[in-house]
C-alpha positions, 0 to 999 in steps of 0.5 A: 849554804856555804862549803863549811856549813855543809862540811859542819852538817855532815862531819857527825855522820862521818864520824858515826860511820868511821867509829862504827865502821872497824866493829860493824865490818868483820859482821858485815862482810860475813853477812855479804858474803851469805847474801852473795852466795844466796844470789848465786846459782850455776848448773850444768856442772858449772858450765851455766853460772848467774849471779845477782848483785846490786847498789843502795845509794842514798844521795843528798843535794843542795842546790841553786835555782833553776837546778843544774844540769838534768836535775829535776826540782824546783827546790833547794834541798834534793834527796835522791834514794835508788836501788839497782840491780844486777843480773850476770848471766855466763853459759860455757865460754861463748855466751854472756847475759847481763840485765841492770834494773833500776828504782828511783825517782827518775832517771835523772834525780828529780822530784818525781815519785818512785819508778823502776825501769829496766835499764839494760839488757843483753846478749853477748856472744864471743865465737873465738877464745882470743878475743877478737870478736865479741857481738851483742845484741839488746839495750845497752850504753854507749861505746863512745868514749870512757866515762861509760866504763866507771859511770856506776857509783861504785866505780867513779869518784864523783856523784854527778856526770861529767860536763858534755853528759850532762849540760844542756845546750839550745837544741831541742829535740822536739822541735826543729829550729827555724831561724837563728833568732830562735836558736839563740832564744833556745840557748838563753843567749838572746831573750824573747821566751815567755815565762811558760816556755822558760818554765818548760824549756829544761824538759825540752832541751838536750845535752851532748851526750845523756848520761850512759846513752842506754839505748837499743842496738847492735854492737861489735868489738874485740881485741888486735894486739894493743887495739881495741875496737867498738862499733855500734847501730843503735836506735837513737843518738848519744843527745837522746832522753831516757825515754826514747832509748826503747822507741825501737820502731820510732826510731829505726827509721834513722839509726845512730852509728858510732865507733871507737879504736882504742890503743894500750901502748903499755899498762899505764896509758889508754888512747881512744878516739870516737866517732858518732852520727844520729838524727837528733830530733824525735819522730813527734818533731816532723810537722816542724821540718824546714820544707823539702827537709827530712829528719835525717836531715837534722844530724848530730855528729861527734868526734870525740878523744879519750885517754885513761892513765893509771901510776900507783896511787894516781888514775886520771883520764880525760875526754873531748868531744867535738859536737855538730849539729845540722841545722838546715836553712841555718847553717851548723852548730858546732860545739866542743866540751870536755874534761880532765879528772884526777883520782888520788888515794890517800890510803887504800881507803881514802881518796880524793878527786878533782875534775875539771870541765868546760864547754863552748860554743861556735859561731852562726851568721846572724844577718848583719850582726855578724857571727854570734857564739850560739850557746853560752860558755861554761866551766865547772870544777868538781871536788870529791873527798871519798872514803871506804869503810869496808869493801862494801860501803863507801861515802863521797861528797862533792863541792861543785862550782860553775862558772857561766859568765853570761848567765844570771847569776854567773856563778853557782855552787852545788853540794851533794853526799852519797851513801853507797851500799854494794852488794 
């Protein structure tokens, strides 16, 4: 399907949903309104305030085969409705409780039924009123970088996650590598898998980072004057699946440790740099290990850059990570991804973004061959025109194009909409 017939197909929504909206938005607003008072509460003559809120989107994707990135389908044609919820908990000035709850069809969009999960939840305690040291406990994202921070629909110009969140490379978290052969059948870079294992492999494989990295763990941060810093002990490594952000008692056994320092040299830029260890492997990949070798021994290690601008109608920001993955008796696998996005608002209801990812791969030895590229390069550019029609419902769609000059076929093109409903 090509870029003008998606446009085509869903001019008439649009156009519905921009003739309704200056007569359905004086209504609306009044019914949020009831609804957000409805979902509030405080006590203890305020000193005990909570409040629920929450999101319906309704996303449509149309799409190559295999499906990209952490999609989940083997059709064309994907429809993807969730529900999330939020509970903020404040009590007095020192303590913050937050809860996301989600209903879906998969963490990452798929074919599966409905499910609901809990995605986080914690306590956060802050001893000092300015700020210098906050602690929280219980499951959480990630405080690597900055996509974290605008990843909700609501916040971020696009449907998808950037490139490194979301790109799977040849590591496996179920099993550990044996020889550079296999780590190259793994990445698709050298053939030799079995139509079975190819069938299974998207399941097998992990990206950089996973999305939001919702897992289990402690964390520190606070404000110094223009710095800000993070640092957190969590119960797996930003490569890590859904599933395994809870398997606290698993996984404890070889914690993730990550930090961030961050610097705001005046209101327009944010400087941040991260860094970030974990094993990789899951607890079910132990009968795999190379002899005389533990699974801390198989380590993820992340270095990674950000930076966030913001000048009357721009925002952009950027990230780079540089990714090592411990392979013993092979050797390491380095990898940098990355990627540069731009906001522009058109009108305070029109906007439009661009965003620009690549990733690629370093070299192993590989016997008398020579150093071979263990992954395949890939680049992709993202486009997404999005408008509000109220402070309450917003609609975006995004044109997706990758470039994997090593695959078959090296070019691909995805499109997706997203209907979203804040309340």
């Amino acid at each position: 399907m090509s870029i003008f017939r998606t446009l085509r197909l869903a001019l008439p929504v649009v156009t519905a949903l921009a003739l309704a909206a200056p007569t359905a938005a004086v209504a609306s607003e009044e019914a949020f309104d009831r609804l957000a008072a409805a979902l509030s509460t405080s006590a203890l003559n305020g000193a005990f305030r909570a409040r629920v809120s929450g999101t319906v989107d309704l996303e449509g994707y149309h799409l190559p085969l295999p499906a990209p990135a952490l999609l989940e389908t083997n059709r064309p044609d994907l429809f993807n409705p969730r529900l999330t919820l939020f509970l903020d908990a404040q009590l007095g000035a020192r303590a913050y409780a937050f809860a996301q709850a989600r209903a879906d069809r998969g963490f990452d969009p798929g074919d599966a039924g409905s499910r609901h999960r809990l995605d986080e939840y914690a306590l956060r305690l802050t001893p000092w009123s300015d700020g210098r040291l906050s602690l929280q406990l219980g499951k959480f994202a990630t405080i690597v970088g900055n996509w974290v921070n605008r990843h909700g629909s609501w916040d971020s110009p696009f449907i998808n996650a950037p490139l490194p969140y979301e790109n799977l490379t040849g590591i496996w978290d179920t099993d550990a590598v044996r020889s550079v052969n296999q780590l190259l059948q793994w990445s698709h870079v050298r053939p030799g898998l079995s139509a079975a294992t190819l069938a299974l492999d998207k399941r097998l494989r992990v990206p950089v980072l996973w999305g939001p990295a919702y897992s289990t763990g402690l964390a520190a941060s606070g404000a110094l004057g223009r710095f800000r810093y993070s640092t957190e002990l969590k119960n797996a490594p930003l490569s890590s699946r859904p599933r395994s952000w809870t398997q606290a008692q698993k996984w404890w056994t070889y914690p993730a440790v990550a930090a961030r320092l961050g610097y705001a040299p005046n209101p327009l830029w944010t400087f941040g740099v991260s860094a970030s260890t974990g094993t990789y492997l899951r607890p079910s990949a132990d009968p795999t290990l190379a002899a005389g070798f533990g699974r801390g021994d198989y380590r993820q290690r992340d270095l990674a850059a950000d930076l966030a601008f913001a000048w009357r109608r721009w925002q952009v920001w950027a990230e780079l990570y540089r990714t090592r993955f411990a392979l013993p008796r092979i050797g390491e696998a380095d990898t940098l991804a990355g990627y540069v996005e731009a906001k522009y608002k058109f009108t305070p209801q029109l906007f439009g973004a661009v965003r620009w990812n690549r990733q690629v791969f370093g070299t192993i030895p590989d016997g008398p061959r020579g150093p071979v590229h263990w992954g395949r390069a890939v680049s992709r550019l993202d486009l997404a025109p999005g408008y509000r029609f109220t402070p309450h419902i917003q609609l975006k769609l995004q044109y997706t194009w990758q470039n994997e000059p090593a695959a078959a076929p090296a070019r691909t093109e995805t499109l997706a909409t997203q209907l979203t409903v804040r309340f």
